[in-house]
Backbone bond lengths (Angstrom), bond angles and torsions (degrees), N, CA, C in turn:
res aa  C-N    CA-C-N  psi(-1)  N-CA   C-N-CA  omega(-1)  CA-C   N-CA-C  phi
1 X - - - 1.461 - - 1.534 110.26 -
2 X 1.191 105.41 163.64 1.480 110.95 -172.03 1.936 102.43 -118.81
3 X 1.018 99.32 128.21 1.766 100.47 173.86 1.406 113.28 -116.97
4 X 1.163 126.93 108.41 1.741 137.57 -176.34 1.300 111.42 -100.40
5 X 1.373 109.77 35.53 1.783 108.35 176.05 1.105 112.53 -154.94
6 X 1.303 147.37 92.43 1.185 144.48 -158.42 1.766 132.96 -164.17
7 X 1.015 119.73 113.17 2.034 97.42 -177.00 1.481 101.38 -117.02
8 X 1.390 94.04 80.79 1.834 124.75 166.71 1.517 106.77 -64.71
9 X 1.585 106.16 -38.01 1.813 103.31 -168.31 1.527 101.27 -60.66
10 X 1.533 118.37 154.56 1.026 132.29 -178.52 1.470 120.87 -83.55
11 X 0.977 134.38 168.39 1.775 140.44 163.78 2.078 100.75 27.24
12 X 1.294 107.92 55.94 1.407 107.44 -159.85 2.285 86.50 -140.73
13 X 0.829 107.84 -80.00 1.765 102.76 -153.50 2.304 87.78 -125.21
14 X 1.212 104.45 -166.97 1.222 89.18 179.98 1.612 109.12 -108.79
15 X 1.619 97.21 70.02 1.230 105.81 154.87 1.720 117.49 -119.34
16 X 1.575 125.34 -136.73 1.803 107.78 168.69 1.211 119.70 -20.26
17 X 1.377 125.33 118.74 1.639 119.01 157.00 1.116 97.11 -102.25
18 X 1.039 145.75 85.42 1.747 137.73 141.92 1.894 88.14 171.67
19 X 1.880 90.93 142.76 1.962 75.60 159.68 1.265 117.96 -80.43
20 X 0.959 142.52 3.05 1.453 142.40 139.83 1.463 131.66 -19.52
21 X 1.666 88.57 -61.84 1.279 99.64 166.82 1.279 126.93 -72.89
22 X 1.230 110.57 -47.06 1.597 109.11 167.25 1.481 113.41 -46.12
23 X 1.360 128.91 -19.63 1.396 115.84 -160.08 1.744 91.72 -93.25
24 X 1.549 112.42 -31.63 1.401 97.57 -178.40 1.717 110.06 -89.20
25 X 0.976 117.85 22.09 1.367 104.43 164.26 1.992 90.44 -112.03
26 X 0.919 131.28 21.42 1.416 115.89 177.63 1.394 88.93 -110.20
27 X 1.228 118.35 -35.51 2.070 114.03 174.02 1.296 103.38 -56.51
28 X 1.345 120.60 -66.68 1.490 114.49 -179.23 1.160 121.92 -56.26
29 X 1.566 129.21 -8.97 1.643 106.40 -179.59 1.496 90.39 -110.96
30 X 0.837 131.11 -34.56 1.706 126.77 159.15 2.043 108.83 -25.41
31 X 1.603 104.24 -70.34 1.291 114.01 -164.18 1.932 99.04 -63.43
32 X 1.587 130.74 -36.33 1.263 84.66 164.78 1.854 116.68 -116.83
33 X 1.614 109.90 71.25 1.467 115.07 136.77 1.619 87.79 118.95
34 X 1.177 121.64 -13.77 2.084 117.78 -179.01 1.257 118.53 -44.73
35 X 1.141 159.97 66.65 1.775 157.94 148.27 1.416 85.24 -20.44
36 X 1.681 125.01 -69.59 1.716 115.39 -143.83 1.247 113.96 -126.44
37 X 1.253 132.76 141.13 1.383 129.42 -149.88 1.767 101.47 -167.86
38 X 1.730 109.79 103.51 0.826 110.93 149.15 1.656 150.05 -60.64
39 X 1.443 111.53 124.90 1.301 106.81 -177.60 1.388 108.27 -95.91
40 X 1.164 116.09 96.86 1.814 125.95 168.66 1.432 133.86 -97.40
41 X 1.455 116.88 51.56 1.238 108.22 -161.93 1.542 117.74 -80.73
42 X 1.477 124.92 170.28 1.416 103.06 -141.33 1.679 110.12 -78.90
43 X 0.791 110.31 179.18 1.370 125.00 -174.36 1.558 124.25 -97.56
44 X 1.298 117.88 127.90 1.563 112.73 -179.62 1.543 112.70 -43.96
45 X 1.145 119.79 124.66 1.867 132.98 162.72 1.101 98.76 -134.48
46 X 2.072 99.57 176.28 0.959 115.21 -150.91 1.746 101.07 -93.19
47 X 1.269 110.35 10.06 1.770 115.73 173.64 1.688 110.12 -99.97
48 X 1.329 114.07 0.94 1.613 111.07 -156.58 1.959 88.58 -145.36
49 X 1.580 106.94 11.20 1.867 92.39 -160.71 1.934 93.63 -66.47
50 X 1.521 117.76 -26.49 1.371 109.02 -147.12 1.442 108.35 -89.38
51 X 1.766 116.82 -1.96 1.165 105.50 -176.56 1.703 97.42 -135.95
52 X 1.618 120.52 -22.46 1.529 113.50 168.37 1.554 123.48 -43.63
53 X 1.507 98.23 126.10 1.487 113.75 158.71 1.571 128.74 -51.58
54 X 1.610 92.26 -19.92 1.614 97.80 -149.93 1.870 114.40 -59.46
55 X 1.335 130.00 147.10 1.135 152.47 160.86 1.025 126.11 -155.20
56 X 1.667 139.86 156.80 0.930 150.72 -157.13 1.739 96.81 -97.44
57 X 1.047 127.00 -30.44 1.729 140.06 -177.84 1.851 88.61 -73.14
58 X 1.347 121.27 -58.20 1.571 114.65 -160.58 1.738 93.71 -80.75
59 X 1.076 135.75 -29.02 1.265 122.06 -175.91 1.310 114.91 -54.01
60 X 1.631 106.41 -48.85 1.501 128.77 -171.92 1.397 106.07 -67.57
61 X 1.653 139.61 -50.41 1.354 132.59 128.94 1.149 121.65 18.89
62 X 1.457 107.30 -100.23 1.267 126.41 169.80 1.578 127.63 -34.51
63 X 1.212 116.62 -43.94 1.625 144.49 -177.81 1.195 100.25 -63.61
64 X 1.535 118.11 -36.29 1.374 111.33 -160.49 1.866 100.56 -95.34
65 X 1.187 94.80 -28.77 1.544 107.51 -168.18 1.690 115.14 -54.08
66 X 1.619 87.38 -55.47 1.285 103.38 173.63 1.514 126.66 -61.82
67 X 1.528 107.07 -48.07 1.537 98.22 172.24 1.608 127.43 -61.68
68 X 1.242 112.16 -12.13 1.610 123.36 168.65 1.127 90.79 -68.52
69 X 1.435 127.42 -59.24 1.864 112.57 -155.07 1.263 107.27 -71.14
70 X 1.418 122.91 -33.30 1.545 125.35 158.63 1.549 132.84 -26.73
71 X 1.728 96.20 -63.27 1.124 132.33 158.07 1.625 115.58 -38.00
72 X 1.011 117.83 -89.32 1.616 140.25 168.27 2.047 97.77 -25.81
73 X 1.410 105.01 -49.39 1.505 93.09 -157.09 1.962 90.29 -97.46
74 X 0.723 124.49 -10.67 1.802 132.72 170.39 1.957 103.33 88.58
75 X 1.141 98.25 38.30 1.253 110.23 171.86 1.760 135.89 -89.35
76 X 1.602 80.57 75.21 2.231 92.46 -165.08 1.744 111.76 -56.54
77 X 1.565 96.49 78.09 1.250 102.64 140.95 1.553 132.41 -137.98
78 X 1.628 113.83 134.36 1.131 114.74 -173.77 1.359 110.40 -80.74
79 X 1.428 128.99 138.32 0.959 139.22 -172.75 1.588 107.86 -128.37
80 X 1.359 113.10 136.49 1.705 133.84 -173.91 1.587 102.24 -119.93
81 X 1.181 113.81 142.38 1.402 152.27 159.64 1.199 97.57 -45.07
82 X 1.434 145.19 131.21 1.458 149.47 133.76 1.257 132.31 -135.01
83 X 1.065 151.87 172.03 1.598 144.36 153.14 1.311 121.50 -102.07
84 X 1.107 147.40 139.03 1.715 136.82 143.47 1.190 112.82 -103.04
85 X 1.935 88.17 101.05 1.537 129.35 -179.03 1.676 112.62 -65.20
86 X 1.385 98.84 119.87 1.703 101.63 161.40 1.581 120.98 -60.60
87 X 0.977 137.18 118.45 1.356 138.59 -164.51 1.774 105.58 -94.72
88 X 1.588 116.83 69.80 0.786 114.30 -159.46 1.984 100.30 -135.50
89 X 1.521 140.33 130.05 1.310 124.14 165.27 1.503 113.73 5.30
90 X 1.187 101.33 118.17 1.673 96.67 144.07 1.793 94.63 106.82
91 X 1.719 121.65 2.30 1.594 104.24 -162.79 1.414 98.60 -101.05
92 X 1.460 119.67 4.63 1.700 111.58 -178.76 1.805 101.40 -81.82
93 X 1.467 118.24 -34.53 1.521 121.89 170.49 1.456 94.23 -60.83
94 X 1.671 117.28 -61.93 1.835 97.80 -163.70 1.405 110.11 -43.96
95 X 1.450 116.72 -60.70 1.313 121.28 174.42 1.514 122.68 -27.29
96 X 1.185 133.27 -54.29 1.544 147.62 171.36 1.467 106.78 -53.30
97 X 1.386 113.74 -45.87 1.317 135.06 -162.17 1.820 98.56 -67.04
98 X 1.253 110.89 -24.69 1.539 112.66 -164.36 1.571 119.07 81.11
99 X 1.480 107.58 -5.22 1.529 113.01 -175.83 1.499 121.76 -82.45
100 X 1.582 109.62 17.99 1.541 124.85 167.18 1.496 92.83 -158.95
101 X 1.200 82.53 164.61 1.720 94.36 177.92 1.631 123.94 -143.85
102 X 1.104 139.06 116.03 1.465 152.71 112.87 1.239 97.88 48.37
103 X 1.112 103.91 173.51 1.701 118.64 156.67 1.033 114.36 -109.11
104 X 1.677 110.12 119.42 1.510 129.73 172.51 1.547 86.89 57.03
105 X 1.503 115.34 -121.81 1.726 132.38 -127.70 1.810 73.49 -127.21
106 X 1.085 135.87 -8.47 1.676 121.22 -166.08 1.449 108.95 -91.44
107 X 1.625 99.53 166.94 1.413 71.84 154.74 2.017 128.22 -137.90
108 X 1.086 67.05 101.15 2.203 91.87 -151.19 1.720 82.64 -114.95
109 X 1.113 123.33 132.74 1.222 148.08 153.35 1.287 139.08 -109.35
110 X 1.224 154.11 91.30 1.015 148.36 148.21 1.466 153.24 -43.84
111 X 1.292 115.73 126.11 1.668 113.02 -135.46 1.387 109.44 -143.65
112 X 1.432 103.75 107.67 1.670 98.67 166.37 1.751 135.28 -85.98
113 X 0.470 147.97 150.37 1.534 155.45 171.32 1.675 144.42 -88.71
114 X 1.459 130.07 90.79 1.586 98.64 -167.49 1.210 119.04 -41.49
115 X 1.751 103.34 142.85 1.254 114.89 -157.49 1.727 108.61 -80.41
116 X 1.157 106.77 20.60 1.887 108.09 174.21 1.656 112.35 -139.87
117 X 1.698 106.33 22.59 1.528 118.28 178.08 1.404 99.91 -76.37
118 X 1.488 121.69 133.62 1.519 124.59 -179.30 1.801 87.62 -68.38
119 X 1.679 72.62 171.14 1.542 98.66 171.41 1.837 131.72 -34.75
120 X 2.249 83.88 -63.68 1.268 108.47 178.48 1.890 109.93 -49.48
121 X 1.047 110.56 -65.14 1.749 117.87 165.06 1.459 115.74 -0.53
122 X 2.063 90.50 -81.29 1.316 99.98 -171.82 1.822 138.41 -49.74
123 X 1.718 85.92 -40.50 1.684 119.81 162.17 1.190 99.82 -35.11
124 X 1.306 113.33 -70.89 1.855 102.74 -144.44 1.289 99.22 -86.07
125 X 1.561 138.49 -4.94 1.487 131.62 173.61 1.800 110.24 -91.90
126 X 1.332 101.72 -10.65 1.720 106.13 163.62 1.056 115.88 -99.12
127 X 1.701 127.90 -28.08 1.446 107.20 157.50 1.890 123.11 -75.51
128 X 1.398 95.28 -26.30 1.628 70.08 160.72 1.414 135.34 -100.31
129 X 1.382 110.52 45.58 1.260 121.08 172.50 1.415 112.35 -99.30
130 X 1.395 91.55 -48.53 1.689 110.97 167.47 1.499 130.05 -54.96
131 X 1.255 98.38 -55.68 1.983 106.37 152.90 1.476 107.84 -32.70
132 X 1.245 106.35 -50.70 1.632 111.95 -163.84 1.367 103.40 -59.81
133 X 1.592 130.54 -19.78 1.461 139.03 -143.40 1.611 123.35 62.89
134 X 1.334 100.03 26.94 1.710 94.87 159.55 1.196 120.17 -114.23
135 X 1.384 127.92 154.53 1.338 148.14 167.21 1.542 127.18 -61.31
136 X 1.266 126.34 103.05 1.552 120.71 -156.04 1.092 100.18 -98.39
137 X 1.808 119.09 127.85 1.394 115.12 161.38 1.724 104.36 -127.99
138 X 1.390 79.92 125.78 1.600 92.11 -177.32 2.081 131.27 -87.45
139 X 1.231 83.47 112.48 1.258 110.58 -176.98 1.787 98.16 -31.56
140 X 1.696 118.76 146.78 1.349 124.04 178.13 1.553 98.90 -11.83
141 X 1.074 150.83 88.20 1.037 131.02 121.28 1.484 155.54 -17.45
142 X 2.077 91.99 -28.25 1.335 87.71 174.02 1.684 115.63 -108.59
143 X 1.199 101.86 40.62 1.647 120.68 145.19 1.955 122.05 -61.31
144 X 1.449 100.18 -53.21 1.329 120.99 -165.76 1.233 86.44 -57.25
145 X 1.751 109.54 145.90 1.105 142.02 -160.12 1.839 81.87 -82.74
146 X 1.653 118.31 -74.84 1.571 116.11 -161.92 1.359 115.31 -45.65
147 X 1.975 110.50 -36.84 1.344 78.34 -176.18 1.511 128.99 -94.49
148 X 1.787 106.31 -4.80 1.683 107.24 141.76 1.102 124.72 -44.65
149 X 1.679 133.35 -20.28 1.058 94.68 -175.57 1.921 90.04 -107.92
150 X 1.078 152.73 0.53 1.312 176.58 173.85 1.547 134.46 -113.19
151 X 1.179 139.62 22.94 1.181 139.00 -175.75 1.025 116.67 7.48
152 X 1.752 102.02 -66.28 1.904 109.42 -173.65 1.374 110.71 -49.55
153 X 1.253 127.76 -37.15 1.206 131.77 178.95 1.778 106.13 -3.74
154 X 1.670 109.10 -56.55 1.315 122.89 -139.45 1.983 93.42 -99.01
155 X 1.300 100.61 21.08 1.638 106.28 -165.58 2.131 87.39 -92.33
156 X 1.348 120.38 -71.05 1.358 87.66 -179.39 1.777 142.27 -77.27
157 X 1.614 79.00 26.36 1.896 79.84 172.84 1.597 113.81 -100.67
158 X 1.615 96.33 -27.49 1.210 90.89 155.95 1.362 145.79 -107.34
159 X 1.572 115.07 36.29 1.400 141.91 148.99 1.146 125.72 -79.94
160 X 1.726 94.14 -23.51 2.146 106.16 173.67 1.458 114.75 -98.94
161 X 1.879 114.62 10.10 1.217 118.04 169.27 1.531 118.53 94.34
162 X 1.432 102.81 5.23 1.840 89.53 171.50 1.697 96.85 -106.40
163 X 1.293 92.43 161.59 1.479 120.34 -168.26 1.789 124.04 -98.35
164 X 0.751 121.73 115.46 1.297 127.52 -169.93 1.409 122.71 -87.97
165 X 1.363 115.52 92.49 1.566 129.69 160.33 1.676 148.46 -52.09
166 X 1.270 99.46 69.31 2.025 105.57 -168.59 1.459 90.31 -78.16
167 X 1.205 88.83 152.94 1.758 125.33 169.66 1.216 113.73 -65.03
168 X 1.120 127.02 156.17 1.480 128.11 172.49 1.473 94.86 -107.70
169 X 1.166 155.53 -16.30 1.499 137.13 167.91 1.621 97.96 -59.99
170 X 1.012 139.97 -51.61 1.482 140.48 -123.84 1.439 90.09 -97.27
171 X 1.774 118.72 -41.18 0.966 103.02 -166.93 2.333 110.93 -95.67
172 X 1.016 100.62 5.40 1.376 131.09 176.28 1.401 89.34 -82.03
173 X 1.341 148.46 -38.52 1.762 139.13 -137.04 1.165 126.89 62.30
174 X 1.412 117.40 12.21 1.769 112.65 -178.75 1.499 90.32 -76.86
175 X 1.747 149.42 -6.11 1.300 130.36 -176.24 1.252 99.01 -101.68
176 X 1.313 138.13 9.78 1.543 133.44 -148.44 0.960 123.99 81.42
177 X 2.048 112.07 162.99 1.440 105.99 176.94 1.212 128.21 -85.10
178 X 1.325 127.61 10.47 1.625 124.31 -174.62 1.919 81.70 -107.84
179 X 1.053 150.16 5.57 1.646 129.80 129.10 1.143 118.34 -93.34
180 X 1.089 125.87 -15.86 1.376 112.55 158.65 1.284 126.13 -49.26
181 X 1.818 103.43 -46.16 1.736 100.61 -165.63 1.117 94.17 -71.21
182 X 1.724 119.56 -31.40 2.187 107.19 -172.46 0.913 101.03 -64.50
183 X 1.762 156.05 -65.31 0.703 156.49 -179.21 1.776 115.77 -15.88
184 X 1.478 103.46 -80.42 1.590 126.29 160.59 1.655 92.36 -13.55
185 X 1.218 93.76 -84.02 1.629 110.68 -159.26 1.755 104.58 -58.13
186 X 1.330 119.06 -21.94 1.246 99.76 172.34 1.745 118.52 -82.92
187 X 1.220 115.64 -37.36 1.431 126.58 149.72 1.343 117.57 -14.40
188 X 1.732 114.92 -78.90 1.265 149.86 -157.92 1.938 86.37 -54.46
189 X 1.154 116.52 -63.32 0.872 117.53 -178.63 1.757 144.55 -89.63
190 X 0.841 70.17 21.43 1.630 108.11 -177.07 1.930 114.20 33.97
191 X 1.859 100.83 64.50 0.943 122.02 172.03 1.937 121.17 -96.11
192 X 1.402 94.72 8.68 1.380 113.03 175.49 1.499 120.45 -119.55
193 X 1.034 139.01 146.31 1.455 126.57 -161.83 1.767 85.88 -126.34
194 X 1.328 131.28 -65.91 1.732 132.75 -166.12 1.685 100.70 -118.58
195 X 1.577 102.47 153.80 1.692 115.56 -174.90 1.431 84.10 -95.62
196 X 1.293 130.14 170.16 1.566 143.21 142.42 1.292 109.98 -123.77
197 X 1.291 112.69 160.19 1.876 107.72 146.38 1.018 129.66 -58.56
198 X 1.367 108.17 -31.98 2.306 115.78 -140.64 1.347 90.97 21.71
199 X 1.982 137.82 77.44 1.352 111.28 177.60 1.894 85.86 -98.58
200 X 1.107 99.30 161.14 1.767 116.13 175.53 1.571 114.73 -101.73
201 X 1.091 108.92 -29.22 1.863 113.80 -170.85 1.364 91.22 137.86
202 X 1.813 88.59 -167.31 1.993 114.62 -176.68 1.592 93.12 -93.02
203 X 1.412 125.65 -25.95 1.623 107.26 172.07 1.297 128.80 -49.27
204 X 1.724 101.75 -47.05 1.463 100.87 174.08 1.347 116.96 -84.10
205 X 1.698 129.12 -11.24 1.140 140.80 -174.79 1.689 97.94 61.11
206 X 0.765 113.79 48.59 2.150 139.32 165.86 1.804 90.37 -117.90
207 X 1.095 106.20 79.76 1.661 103.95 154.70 1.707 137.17 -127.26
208 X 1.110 120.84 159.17 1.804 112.90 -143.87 1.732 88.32 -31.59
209 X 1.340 103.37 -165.20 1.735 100.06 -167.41 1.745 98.68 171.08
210 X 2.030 122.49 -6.22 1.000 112.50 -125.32 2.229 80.61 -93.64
211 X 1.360 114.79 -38.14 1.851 101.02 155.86 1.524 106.84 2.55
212 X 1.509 77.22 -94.86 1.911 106.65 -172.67 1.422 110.70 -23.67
213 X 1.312 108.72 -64.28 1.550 119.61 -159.22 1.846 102.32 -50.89
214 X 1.462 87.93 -41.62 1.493 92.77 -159.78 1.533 115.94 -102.09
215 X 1.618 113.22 14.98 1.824 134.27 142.75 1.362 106.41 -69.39
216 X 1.296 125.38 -37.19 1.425 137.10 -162.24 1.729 91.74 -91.38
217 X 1.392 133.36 -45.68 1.226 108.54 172.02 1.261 132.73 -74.57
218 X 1.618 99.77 -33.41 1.698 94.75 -172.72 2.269 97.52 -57.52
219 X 1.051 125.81 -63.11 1.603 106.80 152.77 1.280 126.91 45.85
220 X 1.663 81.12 -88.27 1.282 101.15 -171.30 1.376 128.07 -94.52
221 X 1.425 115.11 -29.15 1.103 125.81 175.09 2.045 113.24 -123.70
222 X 1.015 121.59 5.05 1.354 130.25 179.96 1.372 120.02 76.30
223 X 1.346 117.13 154.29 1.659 136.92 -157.96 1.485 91.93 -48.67
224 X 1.671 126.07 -69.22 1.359 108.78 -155.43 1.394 109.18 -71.73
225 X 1.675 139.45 1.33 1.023 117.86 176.21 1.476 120.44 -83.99
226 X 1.678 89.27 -40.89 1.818 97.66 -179.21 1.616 109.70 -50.16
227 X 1.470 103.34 -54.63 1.465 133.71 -173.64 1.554 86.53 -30.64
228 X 1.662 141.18 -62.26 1.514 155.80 -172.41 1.162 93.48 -51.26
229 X 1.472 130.05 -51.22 1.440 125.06 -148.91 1.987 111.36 -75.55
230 X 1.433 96.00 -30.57 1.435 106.08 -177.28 1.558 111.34 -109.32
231 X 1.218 119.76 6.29 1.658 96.90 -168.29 2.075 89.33 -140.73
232 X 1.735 98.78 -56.85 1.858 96.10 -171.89 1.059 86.05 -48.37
233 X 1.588 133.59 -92.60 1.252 148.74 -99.70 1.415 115.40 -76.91
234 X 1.598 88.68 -45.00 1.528 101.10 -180.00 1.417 108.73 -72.70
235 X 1.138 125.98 -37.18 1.745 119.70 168.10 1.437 123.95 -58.07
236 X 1.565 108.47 -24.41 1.485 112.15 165.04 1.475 114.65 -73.80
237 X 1.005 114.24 -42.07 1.428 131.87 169.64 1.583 113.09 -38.48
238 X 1.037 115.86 -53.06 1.437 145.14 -151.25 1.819 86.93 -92.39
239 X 0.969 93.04 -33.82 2.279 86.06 -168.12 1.624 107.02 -124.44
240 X 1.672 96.77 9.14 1.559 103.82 159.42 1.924 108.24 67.72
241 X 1.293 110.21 20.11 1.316 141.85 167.89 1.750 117.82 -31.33
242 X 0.456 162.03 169.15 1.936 156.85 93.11 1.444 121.73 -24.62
243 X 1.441 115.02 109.75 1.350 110.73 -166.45 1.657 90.82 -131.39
244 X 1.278 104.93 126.14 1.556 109.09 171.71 1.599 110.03 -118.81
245 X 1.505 104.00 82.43 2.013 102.98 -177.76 1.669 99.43 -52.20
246 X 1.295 88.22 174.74 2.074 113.26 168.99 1.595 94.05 -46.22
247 X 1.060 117.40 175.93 1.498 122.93 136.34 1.122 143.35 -90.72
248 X 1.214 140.45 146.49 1.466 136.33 -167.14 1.109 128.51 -59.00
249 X 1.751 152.01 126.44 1.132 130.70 -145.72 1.822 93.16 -129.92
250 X 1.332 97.18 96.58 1.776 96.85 -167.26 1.739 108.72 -46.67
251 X 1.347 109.70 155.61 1.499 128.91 -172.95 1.534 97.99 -103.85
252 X 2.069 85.53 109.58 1.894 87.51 -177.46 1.462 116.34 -109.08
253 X 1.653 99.66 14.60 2.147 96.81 156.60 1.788 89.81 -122.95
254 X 1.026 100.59 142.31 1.592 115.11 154.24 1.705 122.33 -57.12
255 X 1.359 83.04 146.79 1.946 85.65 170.35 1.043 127.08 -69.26
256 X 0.986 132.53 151.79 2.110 113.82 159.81 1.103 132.77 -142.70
257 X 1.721 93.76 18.84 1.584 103.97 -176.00 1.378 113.80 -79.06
258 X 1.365 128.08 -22.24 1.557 145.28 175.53 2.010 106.92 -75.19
């Protein structure tokens, strides 16, 4: 399986603090089924400029550090370069700028959002990502307040081709059951295109999880779909591929657990 969400790097954002830690979250996503595992830790913005670590020089650091200890301890996992981009004015220049980065060699980005940005917001900072010629994959989405309170919300973004990234805690129940059921229901309806971890380490007790997530989908929606969600998609993703998900199956009762 492939995991494209993750802050494995060490002493870097508040994910691994120690390479230690990083090394035991590379056992655990190894032990259930991970080959590839993006390291995206977050990215300098303008809410995090006064105390983020982030750089493209310390990421690469880090990147390198870790795959030695990998290396050294015979621990086969491949690990990719990523960011988790603030989706905020101004990131199609950072992007150009080289002052965030893509995944690996592609050019697929991953992007979170404040979690109470309306709809309209989010739209116009994913279409101009796309203008730009990148590939938008959107960070948990089902954090965002609109599309808790709206599912469909997420129906014409993914008619314009970006891809939608749920968590595997949320949809597991480690966030509760009123994300669980969105979760479910975004699944069910195939308002999600790839699972991630977002795992953080054993500090936060957020560790890989992405197996699980995706026992819990096939479930619901069956082996070859989940099977798409963690292994095709994200490899297309990853090599900038042709990916044609299910289609979206609009949500015709509302939620109301939010």
């Amino acid at each position: 399986m492939i995991d494209l969400h993750s802050h494995i790097l060490h002493d870097f954002d508040d994910g691994a603090r120690t390479l230690e830690a990083a090394i035991e979250m590379a056992r655990a996503a190894v032990a259930m089924g991970v080959r590839v595992m993006a390291a995206t830790p977050h990215g300098r913005n303008s809410t995090n400029v006064d105390y983020s670590r982030y750089s493209v020089a310390l990421l690469t650091e880090r990147l390198t550090e870790l795959r030695a200890a990998l290396a050294e301890q015979e621990i086969n996992l491949e690990l990719v370069p990523g960011t988790e981009i603030y989706g905020e004015p101004g990131v199609v220049e950072r992007l150009r700028a080289g002052e965030l980065l893509p995944y690996g060699a592609s050019r697929a980005v991953l992007v979170e959002f404040p979690l109470s940005s309306p709809a309209e917001v989010v739209e116009q900072i994913v279409f101009a990502l796309q203008v730009a010629g990148y590939r938008v994959i959107y960070a948990h989405p089902e954090r965002m307040r609109y599309v808790q309170h709206d599912p469909n919300a997420l129906v014409p973004l993914i008619e314009r081709g970006a891809l939608m990234q749920l968590t595997g805690d949320a949809l597991l129940g480690i966030q509760g059951p009123a994300m669980c059921h969105l979760a479910e229901t975004l699944v069910i309806h195939r308002l999600v295109q790839i699972i991630g971890s977002d795992a953080h380490g054993p500090h936060f007790g957020r560790m890989p999880n992405l197996g699980a997530a995706c026992a819990r989908a096939a479930e619901l929606i069956g082996d070859a779909e989940a099977d798409a969600m963690t292994r095709a998609i994200p490899a297309m993703i990853l090599s900038d591929g042709p990916i044609s998900p299910p289609s979206p199956i609009p949500v015709r009762r509302p939620l109301s657990l939010f």
